[in-house]
C-alpha positions as CSV (number, residue, x, y, z in Angstrom):
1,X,0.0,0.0,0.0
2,X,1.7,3.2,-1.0
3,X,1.9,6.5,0.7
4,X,-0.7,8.2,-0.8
5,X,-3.3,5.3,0.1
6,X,-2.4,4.9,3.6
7,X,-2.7,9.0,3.9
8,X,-5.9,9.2,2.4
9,X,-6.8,5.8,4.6
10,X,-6.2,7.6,8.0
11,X,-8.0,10.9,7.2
12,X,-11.2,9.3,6.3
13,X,-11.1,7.4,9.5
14,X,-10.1,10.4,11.4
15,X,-13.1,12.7,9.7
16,X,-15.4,9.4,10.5
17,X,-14.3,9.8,14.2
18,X,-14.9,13.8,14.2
19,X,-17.7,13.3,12.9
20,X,-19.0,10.5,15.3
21,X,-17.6,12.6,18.3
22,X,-19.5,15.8,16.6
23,X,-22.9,13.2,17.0
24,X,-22.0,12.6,20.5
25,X,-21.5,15.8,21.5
26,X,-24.7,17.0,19.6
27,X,-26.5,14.2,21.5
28,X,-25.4,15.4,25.2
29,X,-25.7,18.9,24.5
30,X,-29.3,18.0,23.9
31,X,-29.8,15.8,26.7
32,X,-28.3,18.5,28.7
33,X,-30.9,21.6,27.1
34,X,-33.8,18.8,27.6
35,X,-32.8,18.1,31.3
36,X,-32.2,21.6,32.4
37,X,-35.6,22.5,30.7
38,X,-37.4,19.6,32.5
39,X,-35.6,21.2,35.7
40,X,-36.9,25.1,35.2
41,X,-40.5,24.1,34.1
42,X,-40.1,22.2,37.7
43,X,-39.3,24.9,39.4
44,X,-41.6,27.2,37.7
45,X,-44.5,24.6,38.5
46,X,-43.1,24.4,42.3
47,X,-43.0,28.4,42.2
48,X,-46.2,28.5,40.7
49,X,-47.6,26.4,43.8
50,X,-46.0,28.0,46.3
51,X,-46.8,31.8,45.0
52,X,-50.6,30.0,45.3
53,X,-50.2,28.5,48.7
54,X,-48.7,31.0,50.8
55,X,-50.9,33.8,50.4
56,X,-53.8,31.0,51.3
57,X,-51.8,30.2,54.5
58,X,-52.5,34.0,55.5
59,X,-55.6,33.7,54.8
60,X,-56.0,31.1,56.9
61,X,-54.1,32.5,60.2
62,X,-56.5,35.2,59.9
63,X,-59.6,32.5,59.9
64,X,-58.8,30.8,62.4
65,X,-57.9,34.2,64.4
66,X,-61.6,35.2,63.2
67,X,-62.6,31.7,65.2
68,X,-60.5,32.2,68.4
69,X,-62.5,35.1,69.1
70,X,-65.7,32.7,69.8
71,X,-63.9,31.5,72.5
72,X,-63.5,32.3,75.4
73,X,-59.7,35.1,75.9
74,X,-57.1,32.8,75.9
75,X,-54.3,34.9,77.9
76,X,-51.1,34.0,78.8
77,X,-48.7,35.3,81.3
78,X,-45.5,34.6,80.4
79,X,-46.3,35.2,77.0
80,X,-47.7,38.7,78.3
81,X,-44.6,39.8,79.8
82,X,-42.5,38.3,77.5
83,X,-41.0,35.6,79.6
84,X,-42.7,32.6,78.1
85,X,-39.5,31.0,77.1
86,X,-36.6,31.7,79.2
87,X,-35.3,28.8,80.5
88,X,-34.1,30.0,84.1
89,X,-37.5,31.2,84.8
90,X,-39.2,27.8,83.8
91,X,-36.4,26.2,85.8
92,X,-37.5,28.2,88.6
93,X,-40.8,27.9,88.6
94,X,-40.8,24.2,87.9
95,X,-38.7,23.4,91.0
96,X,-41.1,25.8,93.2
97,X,-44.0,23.4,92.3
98,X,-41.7,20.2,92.9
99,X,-41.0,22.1,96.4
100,X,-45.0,22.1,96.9
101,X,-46.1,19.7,99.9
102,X,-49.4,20.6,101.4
103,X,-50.6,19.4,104.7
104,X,-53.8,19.2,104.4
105,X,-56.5,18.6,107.7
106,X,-55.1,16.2,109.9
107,X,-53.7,13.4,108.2
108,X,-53.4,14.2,104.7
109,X,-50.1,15.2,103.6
110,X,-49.3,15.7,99.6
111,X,-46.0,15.9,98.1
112,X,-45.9,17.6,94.1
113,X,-42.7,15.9,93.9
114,X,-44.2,12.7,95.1
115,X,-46.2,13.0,92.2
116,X,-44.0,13.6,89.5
117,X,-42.2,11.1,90.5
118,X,-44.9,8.5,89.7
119,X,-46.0,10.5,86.8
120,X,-42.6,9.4,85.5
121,X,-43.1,5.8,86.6
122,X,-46.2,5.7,84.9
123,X,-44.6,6.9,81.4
124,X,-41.4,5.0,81.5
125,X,-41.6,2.5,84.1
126,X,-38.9,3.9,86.5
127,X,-39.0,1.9,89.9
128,X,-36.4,4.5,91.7
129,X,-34.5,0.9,93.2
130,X,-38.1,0.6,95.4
131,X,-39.6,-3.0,96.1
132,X,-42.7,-1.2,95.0
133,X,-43.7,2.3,93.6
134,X,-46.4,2.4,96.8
135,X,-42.9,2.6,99.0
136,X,-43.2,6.1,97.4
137,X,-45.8,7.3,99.5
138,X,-44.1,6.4,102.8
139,X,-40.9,8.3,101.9
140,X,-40.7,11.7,103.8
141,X,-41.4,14.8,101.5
142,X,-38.1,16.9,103.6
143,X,-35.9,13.9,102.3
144,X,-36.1,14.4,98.5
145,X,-34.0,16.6,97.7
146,X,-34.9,19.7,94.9
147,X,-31.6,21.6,93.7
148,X,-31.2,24.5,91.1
149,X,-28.2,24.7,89.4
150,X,-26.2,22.0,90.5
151,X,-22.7,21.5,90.3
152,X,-21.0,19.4,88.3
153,X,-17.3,20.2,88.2
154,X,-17.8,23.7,86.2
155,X,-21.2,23.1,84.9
156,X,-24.5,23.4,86.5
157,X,-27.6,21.1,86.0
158,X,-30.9,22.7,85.7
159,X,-32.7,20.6,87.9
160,X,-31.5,17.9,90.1
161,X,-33.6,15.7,92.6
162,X,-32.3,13.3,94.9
163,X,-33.5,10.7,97.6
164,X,-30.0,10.2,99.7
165,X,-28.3,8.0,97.8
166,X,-31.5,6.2,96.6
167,X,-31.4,7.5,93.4
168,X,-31.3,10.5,91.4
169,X,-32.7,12.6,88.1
170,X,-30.8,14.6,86.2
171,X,-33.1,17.5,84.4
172,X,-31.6,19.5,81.3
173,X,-34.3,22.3,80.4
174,X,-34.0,23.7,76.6
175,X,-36.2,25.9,74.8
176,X,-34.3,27.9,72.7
177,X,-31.1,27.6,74.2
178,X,-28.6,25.2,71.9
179,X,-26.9,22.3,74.0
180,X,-23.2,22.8,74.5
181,X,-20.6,20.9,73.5
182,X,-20.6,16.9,75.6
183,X,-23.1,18.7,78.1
184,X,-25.1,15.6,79.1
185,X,-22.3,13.5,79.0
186,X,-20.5,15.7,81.6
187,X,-23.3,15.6,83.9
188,X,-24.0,12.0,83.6
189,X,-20.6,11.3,84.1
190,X,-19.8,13.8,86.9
191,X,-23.1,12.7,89.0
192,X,-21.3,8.8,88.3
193,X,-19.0,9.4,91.0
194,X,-21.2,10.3,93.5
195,X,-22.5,6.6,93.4
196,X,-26.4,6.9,93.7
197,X,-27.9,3.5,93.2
198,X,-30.3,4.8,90.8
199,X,-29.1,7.7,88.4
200,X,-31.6,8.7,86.2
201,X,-31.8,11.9,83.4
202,X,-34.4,13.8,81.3
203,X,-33.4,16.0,78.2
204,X,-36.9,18.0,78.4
205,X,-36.9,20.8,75.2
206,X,-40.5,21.4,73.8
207,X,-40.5,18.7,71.0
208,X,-38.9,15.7,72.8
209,X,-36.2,15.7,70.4
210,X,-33.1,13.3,71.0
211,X,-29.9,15.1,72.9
212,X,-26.9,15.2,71.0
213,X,-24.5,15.4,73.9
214,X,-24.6,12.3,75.0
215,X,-22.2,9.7,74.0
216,X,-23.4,6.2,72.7
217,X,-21.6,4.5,75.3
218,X,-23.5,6.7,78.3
219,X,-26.6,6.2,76.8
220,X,-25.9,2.4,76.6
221,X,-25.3,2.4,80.3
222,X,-28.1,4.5,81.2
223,X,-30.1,2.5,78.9
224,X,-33.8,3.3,79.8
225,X,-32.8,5.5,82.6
226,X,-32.4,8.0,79.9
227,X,-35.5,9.5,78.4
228,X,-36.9,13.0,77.1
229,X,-39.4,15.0,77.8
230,X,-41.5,17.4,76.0
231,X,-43.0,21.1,78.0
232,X,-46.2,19.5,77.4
233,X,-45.6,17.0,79.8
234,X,-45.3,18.9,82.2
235,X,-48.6,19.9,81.7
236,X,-50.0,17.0,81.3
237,X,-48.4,16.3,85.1
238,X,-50.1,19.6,86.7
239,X,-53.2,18.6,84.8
240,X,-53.3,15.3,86.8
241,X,-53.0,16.4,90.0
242,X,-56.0,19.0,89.4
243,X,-58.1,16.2,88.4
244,X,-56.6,13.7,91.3
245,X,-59.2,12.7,93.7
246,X,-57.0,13.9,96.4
247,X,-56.4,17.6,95.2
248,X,-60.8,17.9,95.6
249,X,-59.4,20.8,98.2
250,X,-58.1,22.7,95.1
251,X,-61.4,23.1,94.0
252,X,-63.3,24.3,97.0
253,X,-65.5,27.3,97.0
254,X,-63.5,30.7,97.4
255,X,-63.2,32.1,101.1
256,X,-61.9,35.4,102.3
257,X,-61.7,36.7,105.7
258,X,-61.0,40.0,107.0
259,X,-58.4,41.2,109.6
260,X,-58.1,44.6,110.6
261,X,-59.3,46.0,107.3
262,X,-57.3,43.9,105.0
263,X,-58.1,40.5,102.7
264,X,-56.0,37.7,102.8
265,X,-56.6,34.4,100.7
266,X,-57.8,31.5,102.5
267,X,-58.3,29.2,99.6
268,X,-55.7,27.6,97.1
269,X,-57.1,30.2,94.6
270,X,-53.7,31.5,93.8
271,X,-51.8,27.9,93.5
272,X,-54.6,26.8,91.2
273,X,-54.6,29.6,89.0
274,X,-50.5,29.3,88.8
275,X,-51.1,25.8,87.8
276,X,-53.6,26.6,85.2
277,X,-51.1,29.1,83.6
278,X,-48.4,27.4,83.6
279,X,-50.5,24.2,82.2
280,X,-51.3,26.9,79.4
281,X,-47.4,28.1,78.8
282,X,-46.0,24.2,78.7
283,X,-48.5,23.6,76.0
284,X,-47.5,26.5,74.0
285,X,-44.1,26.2,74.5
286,X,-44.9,22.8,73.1
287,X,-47.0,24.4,70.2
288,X,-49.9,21.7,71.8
289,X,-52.8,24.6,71.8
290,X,-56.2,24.6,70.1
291,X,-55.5,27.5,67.8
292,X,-52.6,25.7,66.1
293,X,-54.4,22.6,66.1
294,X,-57.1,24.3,64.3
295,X,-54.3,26.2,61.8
296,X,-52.9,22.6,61.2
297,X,-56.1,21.2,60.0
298,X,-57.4,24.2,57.8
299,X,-53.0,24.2,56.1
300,X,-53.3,20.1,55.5
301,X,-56.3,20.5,53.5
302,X,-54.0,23.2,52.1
303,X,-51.7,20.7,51.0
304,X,-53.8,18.3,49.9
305,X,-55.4,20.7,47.4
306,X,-52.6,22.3,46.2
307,X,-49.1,20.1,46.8
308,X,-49.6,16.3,47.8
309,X,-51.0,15.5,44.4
310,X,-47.3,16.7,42.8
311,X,-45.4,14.7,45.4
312,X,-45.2,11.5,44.2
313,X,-41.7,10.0,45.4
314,X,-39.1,10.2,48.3
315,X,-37.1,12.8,46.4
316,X,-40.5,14.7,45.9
317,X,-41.1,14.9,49.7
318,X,-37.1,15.7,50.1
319,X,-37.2,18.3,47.8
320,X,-40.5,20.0,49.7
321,X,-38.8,20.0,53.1
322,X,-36.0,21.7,52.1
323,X,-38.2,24.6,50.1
324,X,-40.5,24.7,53.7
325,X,-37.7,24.1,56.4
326,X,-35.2,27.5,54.6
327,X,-39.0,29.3,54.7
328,X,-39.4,28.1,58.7
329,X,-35.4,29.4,58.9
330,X,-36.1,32.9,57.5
331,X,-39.4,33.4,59.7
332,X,-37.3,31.7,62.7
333,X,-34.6,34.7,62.2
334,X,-36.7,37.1,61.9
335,X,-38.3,36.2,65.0
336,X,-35.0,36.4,66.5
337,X,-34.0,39.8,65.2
338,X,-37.8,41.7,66.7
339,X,-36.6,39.8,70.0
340,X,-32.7,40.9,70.0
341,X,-33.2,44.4,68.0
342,X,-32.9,46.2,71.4
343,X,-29.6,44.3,71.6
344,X,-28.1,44.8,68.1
345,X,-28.8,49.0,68.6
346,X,-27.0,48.7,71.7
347,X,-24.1,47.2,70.5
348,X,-23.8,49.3,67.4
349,X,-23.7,52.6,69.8
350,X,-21.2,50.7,72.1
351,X,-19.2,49.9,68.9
352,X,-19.6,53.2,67.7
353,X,-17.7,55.1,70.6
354,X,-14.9,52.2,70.8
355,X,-14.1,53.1,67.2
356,X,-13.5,56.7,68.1
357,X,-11.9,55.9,71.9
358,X,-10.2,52.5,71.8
359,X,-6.9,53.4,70.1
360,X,-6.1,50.1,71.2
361,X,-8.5,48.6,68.7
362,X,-7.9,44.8,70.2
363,X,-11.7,44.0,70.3
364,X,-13.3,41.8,67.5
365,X,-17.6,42.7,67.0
366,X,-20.0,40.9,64.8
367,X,-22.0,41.9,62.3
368,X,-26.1,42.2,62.5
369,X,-26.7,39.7,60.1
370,X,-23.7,37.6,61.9
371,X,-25.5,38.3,65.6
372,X,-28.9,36.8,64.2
373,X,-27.1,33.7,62.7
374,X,-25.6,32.8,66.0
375,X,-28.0,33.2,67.9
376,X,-30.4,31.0,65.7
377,X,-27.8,28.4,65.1
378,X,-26.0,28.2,69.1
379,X,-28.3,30.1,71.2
380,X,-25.9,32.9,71.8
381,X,-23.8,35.5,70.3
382,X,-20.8,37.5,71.4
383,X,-21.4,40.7,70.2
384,X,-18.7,42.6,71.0
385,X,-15.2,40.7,72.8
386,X,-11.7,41.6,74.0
387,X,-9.7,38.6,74.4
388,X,-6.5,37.8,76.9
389,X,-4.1,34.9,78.1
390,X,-4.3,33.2,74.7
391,X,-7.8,33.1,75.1
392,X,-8.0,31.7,78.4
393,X,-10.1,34.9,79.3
394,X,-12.6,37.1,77.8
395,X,-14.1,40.7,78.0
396,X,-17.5,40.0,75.7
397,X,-20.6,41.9,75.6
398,X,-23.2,38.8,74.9
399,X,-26.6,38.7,73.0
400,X,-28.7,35.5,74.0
401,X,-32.8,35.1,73.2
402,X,-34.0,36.2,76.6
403,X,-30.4,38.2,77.9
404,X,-28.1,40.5,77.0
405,X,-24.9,41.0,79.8
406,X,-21.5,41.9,80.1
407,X,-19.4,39.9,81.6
408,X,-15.4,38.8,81.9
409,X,-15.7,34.8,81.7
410,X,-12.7,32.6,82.9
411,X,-12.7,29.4,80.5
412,X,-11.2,27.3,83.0
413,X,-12.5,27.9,86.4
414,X,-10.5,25.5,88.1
415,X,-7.3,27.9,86.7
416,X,-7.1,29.2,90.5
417,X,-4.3,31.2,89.7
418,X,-6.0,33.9,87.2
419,X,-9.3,32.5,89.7
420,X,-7.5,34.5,92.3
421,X,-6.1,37.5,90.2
422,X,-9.3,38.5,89.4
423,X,-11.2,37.8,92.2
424,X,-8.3,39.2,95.0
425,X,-6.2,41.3,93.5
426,X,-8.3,42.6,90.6
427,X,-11.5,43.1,92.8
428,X,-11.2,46.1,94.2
429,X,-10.0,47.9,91.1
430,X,-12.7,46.1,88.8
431,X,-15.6,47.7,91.3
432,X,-13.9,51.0,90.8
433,X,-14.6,51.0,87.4
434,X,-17.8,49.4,87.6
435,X,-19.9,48.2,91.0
436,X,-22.8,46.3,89.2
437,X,-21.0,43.4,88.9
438,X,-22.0,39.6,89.9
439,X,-20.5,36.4,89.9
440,X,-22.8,33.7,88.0
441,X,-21.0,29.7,87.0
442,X,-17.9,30.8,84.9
443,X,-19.0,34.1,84.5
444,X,-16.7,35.9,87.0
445,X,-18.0,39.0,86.6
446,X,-21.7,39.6,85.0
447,X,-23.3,42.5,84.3
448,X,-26.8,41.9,82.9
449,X,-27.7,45.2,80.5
450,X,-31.6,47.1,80.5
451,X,-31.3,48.6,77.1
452,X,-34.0,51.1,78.1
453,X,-31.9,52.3,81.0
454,X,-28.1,51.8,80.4
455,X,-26.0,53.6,78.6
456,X,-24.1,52.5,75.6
457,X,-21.8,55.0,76.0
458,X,-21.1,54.2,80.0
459,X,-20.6,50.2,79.0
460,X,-18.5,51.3,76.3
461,X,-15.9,52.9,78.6
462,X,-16.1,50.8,81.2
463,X,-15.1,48.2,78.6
464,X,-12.2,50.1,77.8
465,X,-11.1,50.9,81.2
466,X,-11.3,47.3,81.9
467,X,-9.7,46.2,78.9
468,X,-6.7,48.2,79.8
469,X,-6.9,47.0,83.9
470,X,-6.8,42.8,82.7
471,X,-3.9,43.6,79.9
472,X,-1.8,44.8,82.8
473,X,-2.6,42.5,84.9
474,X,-3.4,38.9,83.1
């Protein structure tokens, strides 16, 4: 075969295999244009939908508000005075009704506590280490113990009952708060040592989600002495003991009586009314109320009408969540920024006088947008912080949902050397600059702000002047 033949040979095959890549690539381009199209008139039609259902959904919080008003006013407290989900005021007020033992005539002696207890042995079958749960009854009221904010090396635990060293429950309270990082574990581990017979713990939060903080190999050694809780338990546990036989007294016509001029209550009046609103606020908190129960009802007919017809498949329901769980994220946040605006205006006139009178400029600050995000995502954001000792200590001006505080925070409590610098040497000078001061867990010095009555400007330069105090010092 000459040259000429073997020249002309190769071309045509190369021009056959242009020409056949040329086809191929024709072909996926138009796959490509054909999926892509397929993708937008999805997306149009899912636009389409939701540009239909979301204006319905207003619609329909404004029926069902039309409805509520048949009923009878449905207020709320907490809600009222806007402390309806702060955690250390539901930890508080919970413990005060676990404190509740009423003597009552001659031989009738009732114990909340008691109660909840076998509320809990009812739901998950805790014994407490007794031959029977009717030992319960015979077990002195003074004897259980009901702590706040109990230690556990530098942690605290919400709630913490104990029967000597009988057994013991472990309460973590979350609302909005974010756990921490290996919280539970911590406190399951720490209360360990103490050697109760019976440990138990409760992760209560409003939706009985699971705890995160808790390693597999504590919750395998807890096993069912591990449970959650959801707010509305809680009410469901009040709610029992109004309707117990033995609480009859709670419902006994109102008396007064007069003494020199002035009424005092006779009656449990006051004790059932707390009960009843707090009953109310779990349930909220819980989102278990007949208002949303009604919204839910009226929004799934909604859906059936306008969405669960297109969702045919797992990917289908996937691709939903995601559209309705970044709309729940953007309502979520802007929730948080009506509750923290106070906060963010604060900080931006502290922020503003540091620029023009901390030539020292060793303080980082956050953002608005960046002050919503944390506190959406970790329950907290420090606004404003001067940092020391490689970070062992911190000057911050804090933004939580239901606080807003200065504070210098000491990482490592048990670090009794800085401990003692700032607490002995330090303390003196520190209440020079600024008296207001308390000490709260690893918050050595706290400080919490009244945006209606502080001044930026004051927390500003006491900021500085203690910035410039713990430099020299630390």
């Amino acid at each position: 075969m000459n040259t000429e033949i073997i020249e002309n040979t190769l071309l045509t095959l190369i021009n056959e295999f242009k020409k056949d890549e040329k086809e191929k690539y024709n072909a996926l381009e138009n796959t490509i244009k054909s999926i892509n199209k397929s993708f937008l008139e999805e997306e149009e039609l899912k636009t389409n939908i939701l540009n239909k259902f979301l204006p319905q959904i207003k619609i329909v919080i404004k029926e069902v508000k039309e409805e509520m008003k048949k009923y009878p006013p449905q207020i709320c407290i907490f809600e009222a005075v806007n402390l309806q989900r702060h955690e250390n005021y539901n930890s508080n007020l919970l413990a005060n009704f676990l404190k509740i033992n009423i003597k009552y005539g001659e031989n009738t002696e009732l114990s909340f506590v008691k109660d909840f207890l076998l509320y809990l042995h009812n739901k998950f079958n805790w014994d407490y280490g007794l031959k029977s749960i009717e030992e319960l009854e015979e077990i002195n009221h003074s004897y259980i113990n009901i702590k706040r904010e109990e230690k556990a090396d530098t942690r605290r635990i919400d709630l913490f009952i104990s029967y000597k060293k009988e057994f013991a429950i472990i309460i973590e309270n979350k609302i909005y708060a974010k756990e921490q990082a290996n919280q539970l574990d911590d406190y399951y581990k720490n209360k360990k040592k103490d050697n109760y017979k019976n440990l138990y713990m409760i992760f209560l939060n409003p939706s009985g989600y699971e705890s995160y903080t808790l390693s597999a190999e504590s919750k395998k050694e807890l096993g069912d002495n591990f449970q959650t809780l959801k707010h509305s338990d809680i009410a469901l546990w009040l709610e029992n003991i109004l309707e117990n036989e033995k609480y009859y007294f709670l419902h006994e016509k109102n008396i007064l009586f007069k003494d020199n001029d002035n009424k005092y209550i006779r009656d449990y009046r006051l004790l059932k009314s707390a009960m009843i609103q707090t009953i109310h606020n779990a349930n909220m908190i819980s989102n278990n109320t007949e208002e949303l129960d009604m919204t839910r009802e009226k929004i799934q007919n909604l859906l059936k009408e306008n969405i669960f017809k297109d969702i045919q498949t797992v990917e289908d329901v996937d691709e939903y969540k995601k559209i309705f769980n970044s709309v729940i994220d953007i309502i979520n946040e802007k929730e948080i920024y009506i509750i923290v605006k106070p906060h963010i205006e604060f900080t931006e006139k502290v922020l503003d006088y540091l620029k023009n009178n901390d030539k020292s400029k060793s303080y980082i600050y956050l953002t608005e947008r960046k002050i919503i995000k944390k506190i959406y995502k970790e329950g907290y954001s420090q606004n404003i912080k001067y940092r020391f000792c490689n970070g062992e200590v911190d000057l911050i001006l804090e933004s939580q949902r239901d606080s807003f505080f200065l504070h210098i925070y000491l990482y490592n409590l048990n670090d009794n050397k800085k401990y003692s610098i700032l607490i002995k040497k330090l303390n003196l000078e520190i209440n020079k600059i600024f008296c207001k001061f308390y000490e709260y867990e690893h918050y050595v010095y706290r400080y919490d702000i009244d945006t209606e009555k502080d001044s930026p400007e004051e927390i500003a330069d006491v900021m500085i002047k203690l910035y410039n105090l713990l430099k020299e010092n630390l």
